[in-house]
Structure formats: structure tokens, C-alpha cells
C-alpha positions in Angstrom: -162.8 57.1 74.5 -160.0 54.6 75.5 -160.6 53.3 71.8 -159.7 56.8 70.5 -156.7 57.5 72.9 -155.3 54.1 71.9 -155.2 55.1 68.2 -154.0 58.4 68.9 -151.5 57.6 71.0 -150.3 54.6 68.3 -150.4 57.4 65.7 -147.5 59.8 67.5 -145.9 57.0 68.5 -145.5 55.8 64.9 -144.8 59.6 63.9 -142.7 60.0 66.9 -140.2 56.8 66.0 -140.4 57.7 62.4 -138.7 61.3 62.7 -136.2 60.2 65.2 -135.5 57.2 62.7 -134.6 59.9 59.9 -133.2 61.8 61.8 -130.8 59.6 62.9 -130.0 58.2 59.1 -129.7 62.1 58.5 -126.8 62.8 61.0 -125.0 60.0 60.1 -124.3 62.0 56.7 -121.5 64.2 56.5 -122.8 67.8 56.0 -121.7 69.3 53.0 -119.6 72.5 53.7 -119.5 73.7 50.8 -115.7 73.6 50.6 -114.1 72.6 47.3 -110.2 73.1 48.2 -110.1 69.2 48.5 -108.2 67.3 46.1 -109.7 64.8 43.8 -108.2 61.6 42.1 -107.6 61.3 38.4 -111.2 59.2 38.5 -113.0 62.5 39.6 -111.8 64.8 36.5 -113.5 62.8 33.8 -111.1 65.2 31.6 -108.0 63.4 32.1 -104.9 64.5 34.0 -101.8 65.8 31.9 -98.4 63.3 31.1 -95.6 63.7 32.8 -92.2 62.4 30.8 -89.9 61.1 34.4 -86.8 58.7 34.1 -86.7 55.2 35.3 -83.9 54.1 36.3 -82.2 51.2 34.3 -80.4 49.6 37.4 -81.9 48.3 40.5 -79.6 47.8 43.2 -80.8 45.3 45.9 -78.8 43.1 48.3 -78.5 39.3 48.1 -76.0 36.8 48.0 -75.1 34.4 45.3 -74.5 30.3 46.2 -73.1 28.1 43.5 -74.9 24.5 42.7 -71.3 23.2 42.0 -68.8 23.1 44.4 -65.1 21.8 43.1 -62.1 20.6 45.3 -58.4 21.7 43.9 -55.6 19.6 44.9 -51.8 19.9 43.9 -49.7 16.4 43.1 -46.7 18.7 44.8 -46.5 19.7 48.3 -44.9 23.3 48.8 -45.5 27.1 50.3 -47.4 29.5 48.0 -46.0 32.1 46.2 -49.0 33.8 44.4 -52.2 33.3 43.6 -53.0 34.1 40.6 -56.7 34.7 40.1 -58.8 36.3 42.4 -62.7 35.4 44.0 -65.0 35.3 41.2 -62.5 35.4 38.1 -63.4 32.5 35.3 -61.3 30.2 34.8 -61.0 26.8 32.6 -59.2 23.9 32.5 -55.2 24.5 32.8 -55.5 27.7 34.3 -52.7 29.1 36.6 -54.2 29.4 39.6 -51.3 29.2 42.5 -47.7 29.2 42.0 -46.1 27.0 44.3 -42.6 27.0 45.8 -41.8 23.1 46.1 -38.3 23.6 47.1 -39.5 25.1 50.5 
């Protein structure tokens, strides 16, 4: 009889770890609630989703700063005060441009 009570009680055991075993994996699921109000992506409607036509914008503003490679030294052969200058920061200029007048009486 301890033969049979053995196997019997390996049996429900067995049974026993089995259904708690599924029904663990079972309530680790998400029941379905039957609600369908959720959104989906454009890779759930195998359909498509319409085109929209919307502007993009042809200037980008974004701050920075600009440094130069070249840095140049002006001197003057005359010693005097200033009275103008004559270009302004970030004007081109070239060679024999006016870029100070320069008072050498003074």
C-alpha cells in the first residue's frame, strides 16, 4: 500500500505543479478587454495611412560662432588720430581698400 500512495501522491503532485505552472504563464498575459479605442501605428493598418502635403522650412536657424584660419595684422607707415573707419566687422575687402582715415596732423 505505501507502493500505491507513493505513486498517487507523485501523480497530484505532478498535476498539482503543472496547473499552478500554467496558471502562472496564464496571468502573466494581459487580458484582453475587449476595447478597441486604442490607437494603432501606420504598421497595424496594412491599408496605408493618407499623405499629408506640410511645408518645410528652407532656413534653419541655429547658434554658432564663426573663427577665421587667417588672422592678418594692419599697420599704418603714419602715426595720427582716427577720423573714420571706413568698413565695418565682416565687410570684404581687397588689397588698397580704404579702411581708416587718419588725421596725421594731430
Amino acid at each position: 500500500m505505501s507502493t500505491l500512495f507513493t505513486e498517487r501522491f507523485h501523480a497530484v503532485a505532478t498535476s498539482l505543479t503543472l496547473a499552478i505552472t500554467v496558471t502562472i504563464i496564464m496571468g502573466c498575459h494581459a487580458p484582453d478587454t475587449g476595447d478597441n479605442s486604442q490607437t494603432t501605428s501606420p504598421a497595424d493598418n496594412p491599408q496605408g495611412v493618407p499623405v499629408e502635403q506640410t511645408e518645410i522650412p528652407r532656413l534653419y536657424v541655429s547658434p554658432g560662432s564663426i573663427v577665421s584660419s587667417q588672422e592678418f595684422r594692419v599697420t599704418s607707415t603714419i602715426s595720427g588720430f582716427i577720423q573714420e573707419i571706413a568698413v565695418r566687422e565682416g565687410d570684404r575687402i581687397k588689397t588698397g581698400d580704404l579702411l581708416v582715415r587718419i588725421d596725421p596732423s594731430k
